[in-house]
C-alpha positions in Angstrom: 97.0 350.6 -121.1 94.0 349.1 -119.9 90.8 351.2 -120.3 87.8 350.3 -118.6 84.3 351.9 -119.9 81.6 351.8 -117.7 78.5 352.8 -119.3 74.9 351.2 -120.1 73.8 352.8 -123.3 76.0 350.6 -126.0 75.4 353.6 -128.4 77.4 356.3 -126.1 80.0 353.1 -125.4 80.8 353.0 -128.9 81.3 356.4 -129.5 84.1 356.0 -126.7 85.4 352.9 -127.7 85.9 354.3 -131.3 87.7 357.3 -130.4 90.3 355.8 -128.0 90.6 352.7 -130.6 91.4 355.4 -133.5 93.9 357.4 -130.7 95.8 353.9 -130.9 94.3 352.0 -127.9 93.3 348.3 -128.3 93.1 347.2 -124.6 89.5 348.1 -123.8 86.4 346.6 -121.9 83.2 347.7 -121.7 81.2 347.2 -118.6 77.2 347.6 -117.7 77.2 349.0 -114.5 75.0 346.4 -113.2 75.4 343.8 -110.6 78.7 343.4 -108.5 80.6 345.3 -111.0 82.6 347.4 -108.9 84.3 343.8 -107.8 84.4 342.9 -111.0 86.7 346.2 -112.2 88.9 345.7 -109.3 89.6 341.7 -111.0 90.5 343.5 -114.4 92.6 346.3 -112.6 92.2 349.1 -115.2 94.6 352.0 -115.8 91.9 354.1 -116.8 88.0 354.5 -116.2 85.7 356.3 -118.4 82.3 356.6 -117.0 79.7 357.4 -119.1 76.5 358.6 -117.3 74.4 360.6 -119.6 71.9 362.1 -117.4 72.5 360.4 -114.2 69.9 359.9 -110.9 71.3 361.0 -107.6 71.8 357.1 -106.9 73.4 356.5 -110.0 76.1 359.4 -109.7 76.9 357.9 -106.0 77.3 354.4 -107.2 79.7 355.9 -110.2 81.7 358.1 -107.3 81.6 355.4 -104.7 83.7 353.3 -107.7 85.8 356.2 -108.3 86.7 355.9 -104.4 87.6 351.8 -104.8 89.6 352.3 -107.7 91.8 354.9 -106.7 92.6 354.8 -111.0 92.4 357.9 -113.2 88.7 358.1 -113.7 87.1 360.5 -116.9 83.3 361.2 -116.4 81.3 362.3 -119.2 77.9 363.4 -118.4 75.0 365.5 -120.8 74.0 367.6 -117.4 75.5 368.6 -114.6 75.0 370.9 -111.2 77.1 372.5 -108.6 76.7 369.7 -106.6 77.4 366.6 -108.8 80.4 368.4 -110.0 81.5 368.8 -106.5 80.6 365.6 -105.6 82.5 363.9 -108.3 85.5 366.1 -107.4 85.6 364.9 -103.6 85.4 361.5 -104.7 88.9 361.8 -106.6 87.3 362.0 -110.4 90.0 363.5 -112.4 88.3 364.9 -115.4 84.4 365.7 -115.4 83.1 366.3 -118.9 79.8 368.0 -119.3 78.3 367.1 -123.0 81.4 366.8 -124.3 81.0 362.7 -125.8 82.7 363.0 -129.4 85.3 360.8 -130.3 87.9 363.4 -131.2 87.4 364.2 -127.6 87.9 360.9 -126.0 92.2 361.0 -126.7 92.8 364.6 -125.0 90.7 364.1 -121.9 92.2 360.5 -121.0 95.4 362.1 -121.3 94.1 365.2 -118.9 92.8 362.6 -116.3 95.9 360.4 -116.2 98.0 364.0 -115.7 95.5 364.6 -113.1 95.3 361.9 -111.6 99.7 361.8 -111.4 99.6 365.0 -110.1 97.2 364.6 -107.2 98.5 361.1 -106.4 102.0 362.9 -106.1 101.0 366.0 -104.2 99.2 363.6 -101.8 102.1 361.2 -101.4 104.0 364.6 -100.1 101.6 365.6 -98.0 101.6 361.9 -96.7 105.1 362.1 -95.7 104.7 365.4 -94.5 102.4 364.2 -91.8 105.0 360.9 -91.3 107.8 363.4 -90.6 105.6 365.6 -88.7 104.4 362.9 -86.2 107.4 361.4 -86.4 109.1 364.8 -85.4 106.6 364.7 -82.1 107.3 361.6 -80.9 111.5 362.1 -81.1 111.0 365.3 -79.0 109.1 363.9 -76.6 111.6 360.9 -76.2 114.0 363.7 -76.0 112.2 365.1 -73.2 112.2 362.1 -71.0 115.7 361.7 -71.6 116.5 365.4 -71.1 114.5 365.2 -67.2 115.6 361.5 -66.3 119.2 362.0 -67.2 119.5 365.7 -67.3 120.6 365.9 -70.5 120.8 368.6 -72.9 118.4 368.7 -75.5 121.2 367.8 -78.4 122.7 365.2 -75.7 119.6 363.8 -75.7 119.4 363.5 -79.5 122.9 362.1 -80.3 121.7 359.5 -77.8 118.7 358.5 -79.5 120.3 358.4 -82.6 123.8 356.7 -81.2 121.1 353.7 -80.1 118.9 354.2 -83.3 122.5 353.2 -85.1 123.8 350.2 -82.6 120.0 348.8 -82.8 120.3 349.2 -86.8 116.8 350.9 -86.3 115.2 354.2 -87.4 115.4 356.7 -84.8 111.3 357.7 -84.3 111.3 353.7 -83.6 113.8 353.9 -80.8 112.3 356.8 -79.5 108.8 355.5 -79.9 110.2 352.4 -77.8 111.5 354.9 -75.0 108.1 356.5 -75.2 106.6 353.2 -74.4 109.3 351.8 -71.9 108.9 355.3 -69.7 104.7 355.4 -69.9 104.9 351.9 -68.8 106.9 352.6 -65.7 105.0 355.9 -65.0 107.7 358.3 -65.9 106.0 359.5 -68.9 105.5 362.9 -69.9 
């Protein structure tokens, strides 16, 4: 597993670097979060980020989120203070654990575990609710193609399906594509509904 630390203090770095090397990790960089480094994590593709921010400005914490955003990686933050709003902030931008002055080694192990389990979990629920939106728009375009069909031809509503999906199978296409076609074909030739 590549782990990526992003941190400017080489004395807080250390204590991170330490506890992950003793927790049996050996693949990790270091990187001062200075210059074009968000381009410069996306070359080295990490599989974890822990960002150390001690006590970050404003700027600094929307820098450190606006990486968080890029990466779309499981991403620990460890900072010494914290508000309502950073926390919220660092939430929204898809940080999967926030540690507030919680930098010991011993630590390090249990809370890059936590924000790779987070990070699964979130990715999943959000591929789901990806496909639920697919088959949901998907779902709205076949029953409006069914709806053309069903006034041009007068056909019943499960006529009208067994059709779209009797040319969906002949075509050797996916049936919202047929029916998205259709869709087209009839708005084109002002029959659209």
């Amino acid at each position: 597993m590549r782990i990526v630390i992003i941190d400017d203090s080489g004395l807080r770095a250390t204590v991170l670097e330490e506890g992950l090397r003793e927790a049996g990790y050996d693949d990790i960089h270091i990187v001062p979060p200075r210059g074009a480094f968000v381009a410069r994590l996306e070359r080295m593709a990490p599989d974890v980020v822990l960002m150390d921010l001690g006590s970050p400005s404003r700027d600094t914490l929307e820098e450190m989120l606006t990486v968080s955003r890029a990466l779309a990686r499981p991403i620990a933050m460890f900072v010494d203070q914290s508000d309502d709003a950073m926390i919220g902030a660092a939430i929204d931008a898809g940080v999967s654990a926030y540690v507030v002055d919680g930098l010991r080694k011993e630590r390090v192990k249990p809370v890059l575990e936590l924000a790779v389990r987070r990070f699964n979990a979130f990715a999943r629920m959000q591929s789901e609710l990806d496909e639920a939106r697919t088959a949901l728009a998907d779902r709205k375009i076949i029953d409006r193609a069914k709806s053309i069909l069903m006034n041009q031809r007068s056909l019943s509503e499960q006529d009208a399906y067994a059709l779209l999906r009797s040319s969906a199978m002949n075509q050797g296409k996916k049936i919202v594509d047929v029916a998205q076609a259709l869709i087209t074909a009839s708005d084109l030739l002002g029959g659209g509904i």
